[in-house]
C-alpha positions in Angstrom: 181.2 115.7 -117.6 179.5 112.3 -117.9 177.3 111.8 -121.2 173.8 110.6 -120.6 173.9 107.1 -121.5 177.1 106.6 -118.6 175.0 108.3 -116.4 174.3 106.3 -113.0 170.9 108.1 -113.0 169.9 106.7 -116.4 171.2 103.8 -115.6 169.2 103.2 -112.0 166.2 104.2 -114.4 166.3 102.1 -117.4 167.3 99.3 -114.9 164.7 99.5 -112.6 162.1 100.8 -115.3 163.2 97.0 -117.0 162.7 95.4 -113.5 158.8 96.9 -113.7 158.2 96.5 -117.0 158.6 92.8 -116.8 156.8 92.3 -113.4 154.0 94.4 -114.0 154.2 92.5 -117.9 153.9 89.0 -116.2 151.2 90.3 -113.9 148.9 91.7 -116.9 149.5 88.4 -119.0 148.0 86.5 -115.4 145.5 89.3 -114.7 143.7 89.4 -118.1 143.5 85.9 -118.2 142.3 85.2 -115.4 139.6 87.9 -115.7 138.8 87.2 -118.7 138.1 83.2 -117.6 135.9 85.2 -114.4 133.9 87.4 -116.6 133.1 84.6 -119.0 132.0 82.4 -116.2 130.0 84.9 -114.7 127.8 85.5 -118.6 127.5 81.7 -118.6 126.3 81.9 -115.0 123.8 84.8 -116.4 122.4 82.8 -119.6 122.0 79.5 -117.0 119.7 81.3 -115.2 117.6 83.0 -118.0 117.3 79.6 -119.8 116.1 77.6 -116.6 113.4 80.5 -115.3 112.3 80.8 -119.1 112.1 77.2 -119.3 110.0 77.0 -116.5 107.8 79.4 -117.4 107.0 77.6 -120.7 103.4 75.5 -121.1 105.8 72.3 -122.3 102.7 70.0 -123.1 101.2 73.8 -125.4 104.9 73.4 -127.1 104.7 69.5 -128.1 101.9 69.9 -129.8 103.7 72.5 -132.1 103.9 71.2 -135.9 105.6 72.2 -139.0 103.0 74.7 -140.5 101.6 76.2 -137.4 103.6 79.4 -137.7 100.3 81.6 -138.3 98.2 79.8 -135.6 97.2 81.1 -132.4 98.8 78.5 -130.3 102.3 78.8 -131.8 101.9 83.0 -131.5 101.3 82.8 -128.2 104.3 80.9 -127.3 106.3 83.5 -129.6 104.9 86.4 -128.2 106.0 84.9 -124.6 109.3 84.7 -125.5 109.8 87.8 -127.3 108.6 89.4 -124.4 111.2 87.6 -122.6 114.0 88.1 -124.9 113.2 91.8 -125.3 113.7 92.6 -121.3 117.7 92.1 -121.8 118.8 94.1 -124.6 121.9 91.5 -124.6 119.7 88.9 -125.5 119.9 88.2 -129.2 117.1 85.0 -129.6 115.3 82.5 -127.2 114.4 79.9 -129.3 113.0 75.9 -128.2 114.5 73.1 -130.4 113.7 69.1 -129.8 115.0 66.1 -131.0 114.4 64.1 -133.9 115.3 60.6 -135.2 118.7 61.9 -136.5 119.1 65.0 -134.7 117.4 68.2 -133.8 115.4 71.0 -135.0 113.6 74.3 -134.2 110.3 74.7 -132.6 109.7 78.3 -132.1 111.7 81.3 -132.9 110.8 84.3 -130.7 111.3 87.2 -133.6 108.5 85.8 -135.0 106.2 88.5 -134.1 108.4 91.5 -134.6 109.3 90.5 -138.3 113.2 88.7 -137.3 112.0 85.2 -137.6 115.3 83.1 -139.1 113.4 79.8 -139.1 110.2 77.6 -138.8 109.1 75.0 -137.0 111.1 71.7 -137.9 113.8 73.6 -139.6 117.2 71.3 -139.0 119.8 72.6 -136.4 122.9 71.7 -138.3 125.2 69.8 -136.2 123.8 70.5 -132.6 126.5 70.9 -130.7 127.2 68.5 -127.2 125.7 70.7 -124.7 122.2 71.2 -126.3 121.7 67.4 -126.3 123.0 66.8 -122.8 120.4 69.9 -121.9 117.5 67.1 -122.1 119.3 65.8 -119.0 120.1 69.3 -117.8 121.1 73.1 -117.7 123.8 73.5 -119.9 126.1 75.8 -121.4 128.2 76.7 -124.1 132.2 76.7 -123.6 132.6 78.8 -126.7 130.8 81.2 -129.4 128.8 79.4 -131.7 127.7 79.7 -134.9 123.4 80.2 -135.6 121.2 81.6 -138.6 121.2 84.7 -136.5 124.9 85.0 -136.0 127.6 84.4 -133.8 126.5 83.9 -130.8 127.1 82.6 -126.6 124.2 80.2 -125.7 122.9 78.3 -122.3 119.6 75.9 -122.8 117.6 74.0 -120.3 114.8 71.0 -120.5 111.4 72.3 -120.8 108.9 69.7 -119.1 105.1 69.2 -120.0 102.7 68.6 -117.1 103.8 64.9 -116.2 107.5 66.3 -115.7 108.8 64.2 -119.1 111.4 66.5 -121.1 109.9 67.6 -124.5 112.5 69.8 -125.9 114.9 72.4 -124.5 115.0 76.3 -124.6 118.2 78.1 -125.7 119.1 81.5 -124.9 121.7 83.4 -127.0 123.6 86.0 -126.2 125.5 88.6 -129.0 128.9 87.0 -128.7 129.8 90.9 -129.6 128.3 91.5 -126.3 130.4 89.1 -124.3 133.7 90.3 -126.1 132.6 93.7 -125.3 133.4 92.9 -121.6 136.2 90.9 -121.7 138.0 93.7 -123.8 136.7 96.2 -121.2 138.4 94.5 -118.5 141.2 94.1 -120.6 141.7 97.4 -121.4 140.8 99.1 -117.6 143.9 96.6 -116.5 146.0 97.7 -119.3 145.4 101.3 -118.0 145.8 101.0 -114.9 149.4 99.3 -115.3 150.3 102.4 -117.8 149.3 104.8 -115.3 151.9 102.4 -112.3 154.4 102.2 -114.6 154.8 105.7 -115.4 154.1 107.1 -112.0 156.6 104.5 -111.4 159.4 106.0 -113.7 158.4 109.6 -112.8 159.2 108.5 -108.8 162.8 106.6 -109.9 163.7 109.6 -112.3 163.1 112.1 -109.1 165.0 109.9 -107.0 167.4 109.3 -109.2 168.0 112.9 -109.9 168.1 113.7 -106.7 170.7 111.3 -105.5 172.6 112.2 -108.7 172.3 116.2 -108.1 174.7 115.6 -104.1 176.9 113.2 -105.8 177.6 116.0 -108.6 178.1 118.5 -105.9 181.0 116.2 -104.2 182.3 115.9 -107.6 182.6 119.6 -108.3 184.0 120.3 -104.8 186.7 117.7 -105.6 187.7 119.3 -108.5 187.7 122.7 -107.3 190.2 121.4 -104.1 192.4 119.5 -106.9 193.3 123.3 -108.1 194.0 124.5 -104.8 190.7 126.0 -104.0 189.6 125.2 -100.3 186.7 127.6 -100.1 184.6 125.4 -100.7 181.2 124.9 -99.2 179.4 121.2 -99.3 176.2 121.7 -98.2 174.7 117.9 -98.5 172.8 116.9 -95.4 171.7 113.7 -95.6 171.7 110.6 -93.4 172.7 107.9 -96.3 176.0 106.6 -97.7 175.9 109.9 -100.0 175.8 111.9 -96.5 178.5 110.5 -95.0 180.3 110.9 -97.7 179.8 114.2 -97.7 180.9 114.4 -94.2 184.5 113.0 -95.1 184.7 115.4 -97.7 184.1 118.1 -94.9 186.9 116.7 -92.6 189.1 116.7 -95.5 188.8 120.1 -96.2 189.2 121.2 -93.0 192.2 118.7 -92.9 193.9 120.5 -95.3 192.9 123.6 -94.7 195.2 123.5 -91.1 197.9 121.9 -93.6 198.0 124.8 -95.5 198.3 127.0 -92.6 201.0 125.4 -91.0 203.0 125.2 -94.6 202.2 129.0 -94.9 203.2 129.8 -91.8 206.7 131.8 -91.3 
C-alpha cells in the first residue's frame, strides 16, 4: 500500500494547491495595491470637491477682515457657525478650517469647532511648516498625497482659494478628513479581497482533492485486480468506465483477463 506522502493524489494536490497559492498570491499583492491607490484617489477626489463648494460658499472679503482677537465677535461667529454646519453634514469630516499667508508663512483664520466647544486654535495661530500643497492652493484646488499631522490629529486634507468680491485670493479653506477614516476603507478592501481569495483557494483544493480522489480510487481498483490475477485469480471484475487514459487502461486490463482466461482453458483442457 502506498503511504500518504508517495501518494500521486497528495502529490497532484500539494502541487497544484502550490501552483494557486502563488498565482492567486501575486494577484492579491497587485489587487490590493492597486485598490488601495483607487480608493485613495477616489477620498482625494471627495475632499476636492467639499473644499472648492465650501470655498465658494465663503464671504472671502467677511473673512479678510478677520483679526487676531475677534474670536468672540459676531462676524468671526458667523463664519464659524457656517462651517461647522458644513463640517457636521459628513460625519467623516474631522475640521474645516481657513488659513492665509503671512510674511514668513501661514496661519489660521477660523476653526469651525469653535462654537461647539473643539476649537484647537485662534485666529493668527502659526501653521507649523505648511506643507507644499496648501501654498500651491492660492493658485488652486489641491490635495494632500499623504496623512498629515494637525493640532486635531492625524489627518487627510484638500484646500482651495477662497476669493473676496473682486476675485483676488485671500486665504484658502482646508478640509480634513480622520485619516482613521480613510484607512478604514483601504483595510476594508483589503480584507473583502483577502476573503474572497481564501474562499478560491479552498474551493479550489476541495475540487483537486475530489478529483484527485477520484482518479486515484480507478487507478487503485486496476491495482488490486493486478494483484489478485498475479495469484491466479481471474474472477475478477473491473468495473471502471471511463473515457480517459485511466479508461482505456482499464479496457486492456479487460482484454487481458479474458486473454488469459482462454489460456487457461486450453492449458486445462484434456
Amino acid at each position: 500500500m502506498t503511504s500518504i506522502t508517495n501518494s500521486i493524489m497528495t502529490k497532484l494536490t500539494v502541487g497544484f494547491l502550490i501552483l494557486v497559492l502563488l498565482i492567486t498570491g501575486l494577484t492579491f499583492l497587485f489587487t490590493v495595491g492597486a485598490s488601495t491607490e483607487k480608493i485613495q484617489e477616489s477620498t482625494q477626489q471627495e475632499l476636492l470637491a467639499i473644499a472648492s463648494i465650501t470655498a465658494s460658499d465663503l464671504n472671502g472679503d467677511e473673512i479678510a477682515k478677520l483679526r487676531p482677537g475677534m474670536e468672540k465677535e459676531i462676524l468671526y461667529l458667523v463664519n464659524v457657525e457656517q462651517l461647522a454646519t458644513m463640517a457636521q453634514a459628513d460625519n467623516e469630516i474631522v475640521k474645516i478650517f481657513t488659513a492665509k499667508k503671512t510674511g514668513t508663512g501661514m496661519e489660521y483664520v477660523i476653526d469651525s469647532g469653535y462654537n461647539i466647544g473643539e476649537r484647537d486654535v485662534k485666529i493668527g495661530t502659526e501653521i507649523q511648516n505648511p506643507s507644499r500643497a496648501m501654498v500651491m492652493a492660492y493658485d488652486s484646488s489641491q490635495v494632500e498625497d499623504s496623512f498629515v499631522t494637525r493640532p486635531w490629529g492625524t489627518v487627510f486634507s484638500a484646500y482651495a482659494p477662497i476669493k473676496n468680491a473682486t476675485g483676488e485670493v485671500i486665504g484658502i479653506v482646508g478640509v480634513d478628513m480622520d485619516a482613521a477614516v480613510v484607512q478604514d476603507r483601504m483595510d476594508f478592501v483589503g480584507q473583502t479581497i483577502y476573503l474572497v481569495f481564501i474562499i478560491g483557494i479552498t474551493c479550489t483544493a476541495i475540487i483537486i482533492a475530489v478529483f484527485s480522489r477520484i482518479m486515484i480510487r480507478d487507478i487503485h481498483i486496476l491495482i488490486n485486480s493486478a494483484d489478485r490475477i498475479s495469484h491466479g485469480d481471474t474472477n475478477v471484475v473491473i468495473s471502471i468506465d471511463r473515457k480517459d487514459e485511466i479508461g482505456e487502461l482499464a479496457v486492456s486490463f479487460k482484454r487481458m483477463i479474458t486473454s488469459l482466461k482462454i489460456l487457461m482453458h486450453k492449458d486445462y483442457q484434456p
